[in-house]
N, C-alpha and C positions, 0 to 999 in steps of 0.2 A: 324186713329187708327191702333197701330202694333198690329202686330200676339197677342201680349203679352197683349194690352190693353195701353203700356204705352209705352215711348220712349227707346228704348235700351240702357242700358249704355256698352261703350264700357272697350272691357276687355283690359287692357296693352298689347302694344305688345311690339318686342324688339328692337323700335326705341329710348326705354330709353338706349339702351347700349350704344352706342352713344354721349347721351347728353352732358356729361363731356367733352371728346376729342372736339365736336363741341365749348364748351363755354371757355375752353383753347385757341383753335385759333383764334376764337372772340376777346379775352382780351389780347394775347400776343401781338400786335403792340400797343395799347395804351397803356402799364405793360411796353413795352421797353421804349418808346419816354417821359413817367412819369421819369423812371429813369433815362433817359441821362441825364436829364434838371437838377438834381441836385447829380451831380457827387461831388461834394463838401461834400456835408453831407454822402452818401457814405463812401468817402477817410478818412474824420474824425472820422466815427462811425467805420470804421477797424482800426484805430489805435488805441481807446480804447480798443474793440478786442483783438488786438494783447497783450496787458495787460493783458486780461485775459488768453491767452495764457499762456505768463509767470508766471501766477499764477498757473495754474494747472500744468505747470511741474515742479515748486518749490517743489509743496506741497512734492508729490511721491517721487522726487530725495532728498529731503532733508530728510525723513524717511528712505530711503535706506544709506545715509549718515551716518546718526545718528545711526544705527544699524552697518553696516560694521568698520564705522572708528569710532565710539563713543564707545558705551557700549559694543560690543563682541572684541574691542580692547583694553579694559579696559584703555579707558580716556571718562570718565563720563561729563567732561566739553566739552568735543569737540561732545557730542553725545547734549548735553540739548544747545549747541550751533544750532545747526541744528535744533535739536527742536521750538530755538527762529525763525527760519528762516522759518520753516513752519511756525507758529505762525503767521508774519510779512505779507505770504505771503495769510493765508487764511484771515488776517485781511484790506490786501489790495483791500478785493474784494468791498467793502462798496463805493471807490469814484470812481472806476472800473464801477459800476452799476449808479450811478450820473452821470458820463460820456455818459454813453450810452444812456441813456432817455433822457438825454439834446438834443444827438444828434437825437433821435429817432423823436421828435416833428418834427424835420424839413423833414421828409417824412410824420406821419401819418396827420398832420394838412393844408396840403395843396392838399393829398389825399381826406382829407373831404373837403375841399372846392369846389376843381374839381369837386366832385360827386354831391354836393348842386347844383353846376353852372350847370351841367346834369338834376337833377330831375325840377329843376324852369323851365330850358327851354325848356324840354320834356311835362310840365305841360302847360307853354306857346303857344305852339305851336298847342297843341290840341287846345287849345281858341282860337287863333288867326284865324281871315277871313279863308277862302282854308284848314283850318286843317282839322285831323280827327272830331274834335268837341266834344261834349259832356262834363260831367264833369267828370273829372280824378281823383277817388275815391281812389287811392293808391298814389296821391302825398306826403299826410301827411307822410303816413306809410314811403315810400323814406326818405323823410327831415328829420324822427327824428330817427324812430327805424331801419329802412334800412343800412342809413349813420351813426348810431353807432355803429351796429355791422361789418361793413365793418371796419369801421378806430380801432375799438378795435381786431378784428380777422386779420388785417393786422399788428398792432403792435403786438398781440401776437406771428405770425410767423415770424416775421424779432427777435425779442428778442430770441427766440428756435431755429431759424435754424442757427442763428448768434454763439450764444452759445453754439451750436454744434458742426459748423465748427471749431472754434479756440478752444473748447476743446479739442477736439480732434486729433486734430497739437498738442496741448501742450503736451497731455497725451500720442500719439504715440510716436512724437519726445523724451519724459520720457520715455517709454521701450525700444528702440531704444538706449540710450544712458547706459541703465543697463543695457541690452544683447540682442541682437538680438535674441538670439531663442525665448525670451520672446513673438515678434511678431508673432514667427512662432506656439505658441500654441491658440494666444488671437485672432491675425486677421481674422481666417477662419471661427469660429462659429458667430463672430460677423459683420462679412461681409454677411454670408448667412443669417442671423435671419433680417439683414439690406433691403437685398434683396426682401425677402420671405416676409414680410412688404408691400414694394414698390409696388412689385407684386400686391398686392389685393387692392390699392387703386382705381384702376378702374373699377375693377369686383364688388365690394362690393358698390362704388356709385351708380353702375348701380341698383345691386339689392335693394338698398336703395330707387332707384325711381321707379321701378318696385312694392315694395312692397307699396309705399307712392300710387301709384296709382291705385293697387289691392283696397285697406281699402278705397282708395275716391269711387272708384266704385261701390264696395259692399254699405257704404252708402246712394250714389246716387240712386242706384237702389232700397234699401228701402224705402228711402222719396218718392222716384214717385210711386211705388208700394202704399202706403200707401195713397197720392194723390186718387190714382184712383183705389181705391177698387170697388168703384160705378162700374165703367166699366169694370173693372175685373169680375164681379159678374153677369153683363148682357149679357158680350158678351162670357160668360163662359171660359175665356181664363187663370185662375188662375192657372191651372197647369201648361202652358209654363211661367207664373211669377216664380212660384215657382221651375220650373226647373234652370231657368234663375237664382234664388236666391241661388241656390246650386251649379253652376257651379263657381258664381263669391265667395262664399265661400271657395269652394275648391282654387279655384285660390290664393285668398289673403294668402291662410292657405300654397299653392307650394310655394308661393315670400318669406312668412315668414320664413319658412323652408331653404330655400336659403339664405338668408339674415343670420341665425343664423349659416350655415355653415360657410359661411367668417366671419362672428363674431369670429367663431372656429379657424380659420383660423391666421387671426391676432392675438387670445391670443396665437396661438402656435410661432406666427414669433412673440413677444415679449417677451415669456420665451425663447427662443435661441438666441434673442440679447441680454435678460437682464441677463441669471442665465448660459447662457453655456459655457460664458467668464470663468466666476469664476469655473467651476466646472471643466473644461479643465486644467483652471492653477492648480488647487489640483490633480487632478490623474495627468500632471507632471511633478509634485515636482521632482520625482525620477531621471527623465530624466533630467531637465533643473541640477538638483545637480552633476550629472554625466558630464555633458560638462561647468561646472566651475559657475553657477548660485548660490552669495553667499544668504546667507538668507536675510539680507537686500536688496538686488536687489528683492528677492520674496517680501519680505513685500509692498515694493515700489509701487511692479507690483499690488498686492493686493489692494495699496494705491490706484493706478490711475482708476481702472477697480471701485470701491465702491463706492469712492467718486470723481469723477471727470468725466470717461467716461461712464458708464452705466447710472447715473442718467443724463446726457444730453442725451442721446439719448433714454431713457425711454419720457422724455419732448418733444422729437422732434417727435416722434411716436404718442403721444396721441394728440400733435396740430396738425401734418398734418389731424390727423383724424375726429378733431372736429373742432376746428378752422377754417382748408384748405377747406371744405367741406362749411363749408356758409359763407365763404368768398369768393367760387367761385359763388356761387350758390346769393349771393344776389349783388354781382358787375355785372354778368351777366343781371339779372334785371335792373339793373338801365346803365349801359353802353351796352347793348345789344340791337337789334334792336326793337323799338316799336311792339306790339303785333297786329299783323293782317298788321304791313307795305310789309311784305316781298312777300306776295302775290299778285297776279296779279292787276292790277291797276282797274278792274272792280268790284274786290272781297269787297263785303263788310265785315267790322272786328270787331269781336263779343269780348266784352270785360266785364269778370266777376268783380266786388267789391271786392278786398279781404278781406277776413273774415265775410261774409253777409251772410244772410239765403240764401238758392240753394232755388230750387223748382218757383222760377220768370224771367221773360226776362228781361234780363240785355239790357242796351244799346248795342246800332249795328252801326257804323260809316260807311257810304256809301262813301266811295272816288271818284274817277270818274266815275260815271254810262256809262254803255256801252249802243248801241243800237244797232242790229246785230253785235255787234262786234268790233264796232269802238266810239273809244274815244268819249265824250261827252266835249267840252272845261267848264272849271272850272268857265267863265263868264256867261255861260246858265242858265237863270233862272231856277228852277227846277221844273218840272211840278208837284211834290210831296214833301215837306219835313218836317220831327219829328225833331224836338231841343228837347234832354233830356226830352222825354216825359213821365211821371208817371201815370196812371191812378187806382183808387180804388175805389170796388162799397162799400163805406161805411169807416168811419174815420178810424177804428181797421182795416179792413179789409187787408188780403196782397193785394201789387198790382198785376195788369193783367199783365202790362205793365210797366217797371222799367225802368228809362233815357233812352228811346229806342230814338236812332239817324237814320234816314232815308233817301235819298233822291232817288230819281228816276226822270229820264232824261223825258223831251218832247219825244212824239213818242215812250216809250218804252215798254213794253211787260215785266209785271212783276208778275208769281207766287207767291204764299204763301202759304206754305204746315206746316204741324202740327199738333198733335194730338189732341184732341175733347175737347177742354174747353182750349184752350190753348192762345186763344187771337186773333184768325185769324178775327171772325166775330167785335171783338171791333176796332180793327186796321180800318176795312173798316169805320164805323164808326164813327171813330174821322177823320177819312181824307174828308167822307162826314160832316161834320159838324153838325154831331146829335147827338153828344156825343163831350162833352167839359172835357179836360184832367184835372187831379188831378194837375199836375204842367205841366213846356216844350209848345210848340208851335208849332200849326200843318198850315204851310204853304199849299195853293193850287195857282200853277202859282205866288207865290211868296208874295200871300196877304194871311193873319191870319185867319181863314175861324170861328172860336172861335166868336161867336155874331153877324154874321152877318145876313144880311136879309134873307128870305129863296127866292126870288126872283132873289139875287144876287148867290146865291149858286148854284141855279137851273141852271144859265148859264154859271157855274163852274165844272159841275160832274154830272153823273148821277150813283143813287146806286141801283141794282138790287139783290135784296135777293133773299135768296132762296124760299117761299114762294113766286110767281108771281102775280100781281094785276092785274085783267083782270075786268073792267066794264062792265055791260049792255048796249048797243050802239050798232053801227055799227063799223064793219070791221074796216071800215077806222079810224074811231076816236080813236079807241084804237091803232093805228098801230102811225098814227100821234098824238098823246096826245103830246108830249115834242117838235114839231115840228107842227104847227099849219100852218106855211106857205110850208110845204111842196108840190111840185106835183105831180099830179096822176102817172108822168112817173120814177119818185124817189121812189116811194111807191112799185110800182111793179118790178123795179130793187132788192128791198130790200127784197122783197117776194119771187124772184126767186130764189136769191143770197141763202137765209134759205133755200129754197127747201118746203115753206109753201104754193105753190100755191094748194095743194090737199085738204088741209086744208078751205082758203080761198073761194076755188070754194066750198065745201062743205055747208058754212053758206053763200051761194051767193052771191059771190064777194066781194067788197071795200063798198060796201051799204047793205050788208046784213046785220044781228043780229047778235049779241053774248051775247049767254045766260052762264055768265060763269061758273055755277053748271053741264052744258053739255060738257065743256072741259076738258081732262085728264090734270094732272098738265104736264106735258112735251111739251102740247099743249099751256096751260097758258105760261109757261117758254119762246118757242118762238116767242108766241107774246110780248111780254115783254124785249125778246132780238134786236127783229126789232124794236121795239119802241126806246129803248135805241140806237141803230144803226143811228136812223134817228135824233135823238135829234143834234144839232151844241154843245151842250159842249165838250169840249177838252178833258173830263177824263171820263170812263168810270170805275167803280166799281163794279165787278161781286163777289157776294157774294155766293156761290156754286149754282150762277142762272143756272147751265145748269146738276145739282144733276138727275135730272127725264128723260134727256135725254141718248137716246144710245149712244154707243162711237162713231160710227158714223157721227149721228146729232152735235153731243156734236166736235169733231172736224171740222167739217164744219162751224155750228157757232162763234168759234173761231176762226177761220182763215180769217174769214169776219171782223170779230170786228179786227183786230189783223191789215189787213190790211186797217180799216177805219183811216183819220189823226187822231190824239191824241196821249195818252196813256191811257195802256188800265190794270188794276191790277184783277188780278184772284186768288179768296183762290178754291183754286185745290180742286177738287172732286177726279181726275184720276191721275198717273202718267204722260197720256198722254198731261195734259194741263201744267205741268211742263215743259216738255222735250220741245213742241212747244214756251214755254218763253222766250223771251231774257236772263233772272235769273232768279232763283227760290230763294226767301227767306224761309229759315227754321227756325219756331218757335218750341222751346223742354222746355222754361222755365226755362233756365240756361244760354243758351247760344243761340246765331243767326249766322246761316250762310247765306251766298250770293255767287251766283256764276251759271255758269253753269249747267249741269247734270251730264257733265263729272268732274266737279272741286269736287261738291259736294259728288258723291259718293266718290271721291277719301280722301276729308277729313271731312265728316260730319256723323258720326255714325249713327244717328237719321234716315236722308234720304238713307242711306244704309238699313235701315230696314224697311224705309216705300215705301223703292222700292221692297224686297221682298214681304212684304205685298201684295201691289195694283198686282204683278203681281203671287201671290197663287191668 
């Protein structure tokens, strides 16, 4: 249990600023080596291009035409001549734009194949023998809605930035060729409004993720608050929820405020690329008339800046913004590195459903289990493993436990930390074989444990709750119960090793009585824990069995069990049975980590806060 009663949800911090610049570097050597391969469509889709080029500087030159040499020249045919000539040149845009989508397929349709060939084989590969495992709940989302907003928001910015480019050559090279100063009033506003744009595309992504992960936070921490009002309400802890609920308020409501700034931001770097063109070349009129600018060169200029350069670069503005934005952001995903690969090879990797109800343990894929530290080879049977396990008390009911994936090495030493109804005591559980999963397979030593004898089990595991079983008998018999051939000189090694010799000599040795209404449960607990000690099973299952003891006791027992052959899995009472694990898994009902003490605090919120807990 945290301070708060529930698991903390963490507040954004600002390794979103980041993210962007990180998933650009990501994607630029496969974004280059995409495009060498087909320099052909390329070369062809710029020479339609270049068409449009010459269309946008017909249009403007031929208006300035038709006003200088036509109508204020008074020859009315040489002016509606020019006219037909704009005419010709904006009617030429039609096979201009057929051109170009022709050429366009031959990138966006083999961009979506590539990315199909990605998700199948990323999907693959989880399934395949050695993989991560489990079932990979977002391959559909990939194959259909992934890969079509990729191939449609990559064809939308090659169409705008394309359209840009060559309009803008046309339409320059058109003021340019009506008068130079004309450049010298149009290029500056429109360069800086171009600028001032660019500028905020980074900052504004950021806050964009910043704010997308304020509002996940804030409703995360609702549904779990709302989970565990029960605990909220026993252990009196409702006002640090409720502080907690108004920090992660204010915050989403800081990101928002942010977010709406560069919102501000960009409509200001849009009206001075789009309207301070035009409003430039009107205040000056005076000036460009003064240094020989005829009025059809202004009209022209008029022409090019209205209909030709502002409205592409209005287009090119609003798709880098919408478009560019989940276009990087879903090719990321699907060409980016699998989720939980990047981490250390012992790290197990926690992976959410996207779009599923929160509030459940999602699958957890164990890669190579560590034991002190050193690799476990991938042909090792596993002394423990969950395939996409689901468990639910009841048809309706949510589950405990959602595709949780698991493995753990022979010989390893493996905490389970989490908050109170979270799933720690059913895990133990279904791996002892008293609890048969809703779906998935719980291997022990590499056989199905789901039906089988409880005599075959018995020589598989032992599960020690927290409630201790202590019979009426003698000493001995409760010490040896799971060990029936044990010797006198093993029993008393194991008595020593606990420190329960004061105990033992109390109810008169290995033959005395045990009454167990006269034992304290702590007392229960470690007879219970020798008994488990001495049993030949390979796996030992400690279900908060060491809850009644001191920290003390409670690490001395552990360190005996810890160095008995097996392995040995502990759902933690203490911080300190974590720390002494080879890993500690972390259940919060959303998500699972694995890993060290030091890994996990470093990236597990959950156990950041239930290390402060355990050690207030």
């Amino acid at each position: 249990m945290t301070s708060a009663g529930i698991p903390r949800t963490p507040v954004p911090d600002d390794g979103a600023r980041d993210a962007g610049a990180g998933a650009l570097r990501r994607l630029a050597p496969p974004a280059r080596r995409f495009l060498a391969h087909r320099k052909g469509v390329l070369v062809r889709l710029a020479l339609w291009s270049l068409a449009e080029s010459g269309q946008a500087f017909l249009v403007g030159h031929a208006v300035a035409r038709c006003v200088d040499d036509g109508f204020l020249a008074g020859d009315p045919r040489r002016g509606l001549l020019w006219l037909a000539v704009a005419l010709v040149a904006v009617l030429s845009g039609a096979p201009v734009v057929r051109g170009v989508f022709a050429q366009l397929s031959g990138l966006t349709e083999p961009l979506r194949d590539a990315l199909v060939r990605r998700a199948v084989d990323r999907s693959m590969a989880r399934a395949a023998p050695g993989g991560p495992g489990g079932t990979d709940r977002a391959a559909v989302s990939r194959l259909t809605n992934q890969v079509e907003i990729a191939r449609d928001s990559f064809a939308g910015l090659v169409l705008t930035l394309r359209s840009f480019v060559f309009t803008a050559v046309g339409a320059l090279l058109g003021l340019l060729s009506l008068h130079p100063a004309l450049l010298v009033v149009v290029l500056p506003p429109l360069v800086a409004g171009l600028a001032l744009f660019l500028a905020t595309l980074r900052p504004m992504a950021a806050a964009q993720r910043r704010a997308l992960a304020a509002d996940e936070a804030l409703g995360d921490h609702a549904a779990r608050s709302r989970a565990a009002l029960r605990d909220l309400a026993a252990c009196g802890t409702g006002p640090g929820a409720e502080r907690r609920g108004a920090d992660l308020v204010a915050d989403a409501a800081a990101q928002a405020r942010t977010l709406a700034g560069w919102a501000a931001v960009r409509t200001a770097a849009l009206g001075v690329a789009g309207h301070l063109p035009v409003l430039a070349l009107l205040v000056a009129v005076p000036w460009l008339r003064g240094r020989g600018v005829s009025a059809g060169a202004l009209l022209g200029a008029f022409t090019y800046l209205v209909q030709s350069l502002l409205p592409a670069l209005h287009t090119l503005m609003t798709a880098l913004g919408a478009a560019g934005a989940r276009l990087l952001v879903v090719l990321d995903r699907i060409l980016g590195p699998e989720p939980g690969a990047a981490g250390p090879p012992e790290a197990c990797a926690a992976s959410t459903a996207e779009g599923r109800d929160r509030g459940r343990l999602r699958g957890t894929g164990v890669r190579t289990p560590a034991v002190g530290g050193h690799p476990v080879p991938r042909a090792a049977v596993p002394a423990v493993e969950l395939r996409s396990v689901t468990l639910s008390y009841g048809v309706r009911a949510e589950p405990v436990l959602d595709a949780l994936d698991l493995r753990v090495a022979p010989g390893e030493h493996l905490a389970v930390v989490g908050p109170s109804g979270i799933g720690k005591s059913t895990l133990t559980r279904l791996v002892a074989g008293t609890l048969a999963p809703s779906r998935g397979e719980v291997r022990v030593a590499g056989g199905v444990v789901t039906g089988r004898p409880a005599v075959e089990l018995a020589a598989l595991r032992v599960l020690v709750p927290q409630e201790a079983y202590v019979f009426s008998g003698t000493v001995g018999d409760n010490l040896g119960y799971l060990n029936p051939h044990v010797r006198r000189a093993e029993l008393g090694a194991a008595v020593r090793a606990f420190g329960l010799e004061p105990l033992v000599e109390r109810l008169g040795g290995p033959d005395g009585s045990v009454r167990p209404a006269e034992l304290s449960p702590g007392e229960r607990q470690l007879v219970a824990l020798v008994r488990a000690y001495l049993s030949p099973a390979p796996l030992l299952l400690l279900d908060e069995a060491t809850c009644h003891l001191d920290p003390a006791s409670e690490a001395r027992a552990e360190e005996v069990l810890a160095g008995r052959p097996g392995t040995l899995v502990v759902v933690a009472h203490r911080l300190s049975s974590a720390i002494r694990a080879d890993r500690t898994l972390v259940l919060d009902g959303e998500r699972a980590e694995c890993g060290t003490h030091g890994e996990l605090l470093a990236r597990s919120p959950l156990y950041r806060d239930l290390t402060g807990h355990w050690h207030a």
